[in-house]
Each structure stands twice: as C-alpha cells, then as structure tokens.
C-alpha positions as CSV (number, residue, x, y, z in Angstrom):
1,X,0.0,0.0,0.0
2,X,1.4,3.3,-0.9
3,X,1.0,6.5,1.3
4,X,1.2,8.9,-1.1
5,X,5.2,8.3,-1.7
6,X,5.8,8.5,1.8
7,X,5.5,10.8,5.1
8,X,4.9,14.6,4.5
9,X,7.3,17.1,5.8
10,X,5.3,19.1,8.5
11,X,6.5,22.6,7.7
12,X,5.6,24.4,10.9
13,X,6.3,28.1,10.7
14,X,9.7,28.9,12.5
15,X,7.5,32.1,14.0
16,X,4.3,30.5,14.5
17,X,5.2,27.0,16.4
18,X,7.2,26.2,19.3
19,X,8.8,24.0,17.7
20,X,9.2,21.8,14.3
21,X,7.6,18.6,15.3
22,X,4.0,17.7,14.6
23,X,1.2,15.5,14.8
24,X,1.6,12.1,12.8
25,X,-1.7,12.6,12.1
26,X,-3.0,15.2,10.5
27,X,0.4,17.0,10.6
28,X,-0.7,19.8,13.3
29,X,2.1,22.2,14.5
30,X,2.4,23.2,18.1
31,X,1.4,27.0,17.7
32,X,2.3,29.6,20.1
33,X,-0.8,31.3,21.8
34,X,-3.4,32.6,19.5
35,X,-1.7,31.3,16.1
36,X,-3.7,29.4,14.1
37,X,-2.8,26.7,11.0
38,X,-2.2,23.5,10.3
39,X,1.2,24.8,10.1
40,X,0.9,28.0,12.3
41,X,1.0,31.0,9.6
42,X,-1.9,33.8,11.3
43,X,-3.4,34.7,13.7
44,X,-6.4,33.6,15.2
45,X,-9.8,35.5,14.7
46,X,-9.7,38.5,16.8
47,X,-5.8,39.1,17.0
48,X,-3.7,40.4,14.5
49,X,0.3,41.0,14.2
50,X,1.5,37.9,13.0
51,X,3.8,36.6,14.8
52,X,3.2,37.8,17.9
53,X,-0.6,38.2,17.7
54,X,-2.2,40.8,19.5
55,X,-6.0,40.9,20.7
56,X,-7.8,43.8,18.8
57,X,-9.8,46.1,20.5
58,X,-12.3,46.5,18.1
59,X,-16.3,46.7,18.3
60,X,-18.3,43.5,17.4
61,X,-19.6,45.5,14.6
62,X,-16.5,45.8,12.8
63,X,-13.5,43.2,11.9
64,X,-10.2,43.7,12.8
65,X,-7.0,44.2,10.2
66,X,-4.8,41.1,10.5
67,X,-1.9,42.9,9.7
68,X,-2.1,46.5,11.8
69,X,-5.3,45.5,14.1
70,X,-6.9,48.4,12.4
71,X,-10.6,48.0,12.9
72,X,-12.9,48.0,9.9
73,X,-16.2,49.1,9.6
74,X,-18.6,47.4,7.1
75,X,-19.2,49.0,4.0
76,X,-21.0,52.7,4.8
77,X,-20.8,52.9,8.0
78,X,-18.4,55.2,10.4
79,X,-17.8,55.9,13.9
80,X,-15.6,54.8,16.9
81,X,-18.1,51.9,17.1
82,X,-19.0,51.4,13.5
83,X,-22.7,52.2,14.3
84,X,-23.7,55.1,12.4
85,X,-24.3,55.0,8.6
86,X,-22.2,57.8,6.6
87,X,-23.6,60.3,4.7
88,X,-26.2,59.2,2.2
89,X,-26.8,55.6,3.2
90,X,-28.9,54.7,5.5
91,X,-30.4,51.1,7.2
92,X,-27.5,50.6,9.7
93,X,-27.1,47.0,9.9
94,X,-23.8,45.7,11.9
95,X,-22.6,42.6,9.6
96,X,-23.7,44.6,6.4
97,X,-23.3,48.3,6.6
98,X,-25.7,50.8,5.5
99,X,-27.3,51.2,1.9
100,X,-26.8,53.9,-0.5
101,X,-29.4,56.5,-0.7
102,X,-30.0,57.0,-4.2
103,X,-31.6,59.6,-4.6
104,X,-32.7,61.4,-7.7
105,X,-31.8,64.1,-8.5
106,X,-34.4,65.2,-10.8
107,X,-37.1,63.7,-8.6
108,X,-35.8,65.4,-5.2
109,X,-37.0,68.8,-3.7
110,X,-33.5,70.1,-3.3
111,X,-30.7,68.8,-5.5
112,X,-27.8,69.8,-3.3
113,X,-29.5,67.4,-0.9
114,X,-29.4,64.2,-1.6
115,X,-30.0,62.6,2.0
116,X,-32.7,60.4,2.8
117,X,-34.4,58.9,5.9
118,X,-31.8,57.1,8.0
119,X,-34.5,53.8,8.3
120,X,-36.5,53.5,5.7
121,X,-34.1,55.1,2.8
122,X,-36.9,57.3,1.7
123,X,-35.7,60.5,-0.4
124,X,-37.2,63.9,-0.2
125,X,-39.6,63.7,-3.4
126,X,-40.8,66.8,-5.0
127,X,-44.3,67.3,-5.6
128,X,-46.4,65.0,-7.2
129,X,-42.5,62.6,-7.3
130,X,-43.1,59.2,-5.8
131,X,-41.0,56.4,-4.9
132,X,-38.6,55.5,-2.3
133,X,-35.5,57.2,-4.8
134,X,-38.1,59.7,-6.0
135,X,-37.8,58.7,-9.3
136,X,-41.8,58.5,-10.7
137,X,-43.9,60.0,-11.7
138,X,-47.3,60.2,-9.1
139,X,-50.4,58.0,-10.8
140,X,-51.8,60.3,-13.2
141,X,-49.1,62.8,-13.3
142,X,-46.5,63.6,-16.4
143,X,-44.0,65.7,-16.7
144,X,-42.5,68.0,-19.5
145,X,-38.5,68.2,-20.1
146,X,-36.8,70.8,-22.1
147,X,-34.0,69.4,-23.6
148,X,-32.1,71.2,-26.4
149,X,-34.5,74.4,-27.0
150,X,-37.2,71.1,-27.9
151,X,-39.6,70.1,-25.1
152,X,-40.8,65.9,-25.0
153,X,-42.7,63.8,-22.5
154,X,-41.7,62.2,-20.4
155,X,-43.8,59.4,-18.8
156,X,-43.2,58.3,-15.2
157,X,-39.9,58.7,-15.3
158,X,-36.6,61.1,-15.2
C-alpha cells in the first residue's frame, strides 16, 4: 500500500510554532498562543500582528486588520463603534453596513441634498414625485423636459 510516496514534511512556521515537530496525524504544528494553521501561519480570529498576535480592541460591529489591528467598519458605515451610517446611506445593519441613498436628483425637492431617511431610505420627493428614490412620476401625473430648446414627454420617469 502506498502513502502517497511516503510521510509529509510538516513545515511548521519557525515564528508561528514552538517547535518543528508535529502530529503524525493530520500534521498539526504546536502554535504559540493565538496562532492558528495547520502549520501555524496567522493569527487567530480577533488578533492580529503575526507573529506575535495581539487581541484587537475593536467593536463586534467591525472586523479587525490582521496585519495592523486596524478596525474596519462594514461598507458605509463610520464611527468609533461602527454604528452610524455615513452620509447618504442609510439602514444601519452591523454585519452589512448601511445602503446607498440614491436619490434622484431630478425627482428630489433640493438637488444639493441628496439625504434620505436614515431607516427606511426614503428620499425627499418633490411634488407629485413618488418612490422611495423619488424617481416617478405620481399616478396620473406627467412631466414635461426641455431638452435642447425642444420640449418631449416624459412618462413616469426622469
């Protein structure tokens, strides 16, 4: 019976394991504290500074660089604590982020404001603008555009 031409080398990380030796089975290095690896190359989740791992102090809401122990915030979404949505996103949710606003411009009341309800996401519609972007027309409305000195309709859209 052939074992795959023989024994494997167990290549244990000169930084990462106490040692050389390993598990005949499996191959598992002896890692120092809070490395991680069959053959002990990272840290383990929550630590970063590979070798000599480091426990990050960073919120649950964000994940921690492996390399600098920078914490990360998920996409959209600032603060010491990674729990408010940045500008223009909104629907704070801590493994996700927060959701671009998207907001018309055509559709919205002021076009130098572009924000929209922190929950829900809804945009500040003009007039007769419906739509959680504000970008149609309200039932049984229409709306003229001048485009190149010629006007044209446009139907429940921008």
């Amino acid at each position: 019976m052939d074992f795959n031409g023989g024994a494997l080398p167990c290549q244990c990380n000169i930084y990462g394991s106490f040692d050389h030796k390993c598990r005949s089975f499996g191959g598992q290095c002896n890692c120092k504290p809070n490395v991680i690896g069959r053959d002990c190359t990272m840290c383990r989740t929550g630590y970063y500074g590979f070798p000599n791992c480091r426990q990050c102090n960073c919120p649950s809401t964000a994940v921690c660089d492996a390399q600098t122990g920078q914490c990360v915030c998920p996409k959209g979404v600032t603060g010491e604590l990674c729990d408010t949505c940045l500008p223009l996103t909104f629907g704070f949710d801590r493994l996700i982020g927060c959701v671009d606003c998207g907001c018309n411009s055509h559709g919205v009341v002021d076009r130098a404001n572009l924000t929209c309800h922190l929950e829900t996401g809804q945009c500040h519609c003009k007039r007769n603008v419906v739509g959680r972007t504000c970008d149609k027309c309200k039932a049984g409305k229409w709306l003229w555009r001048r485009r190149r000195r010629r006007l044209f309709l446009v139907k429940n859209q921008f």
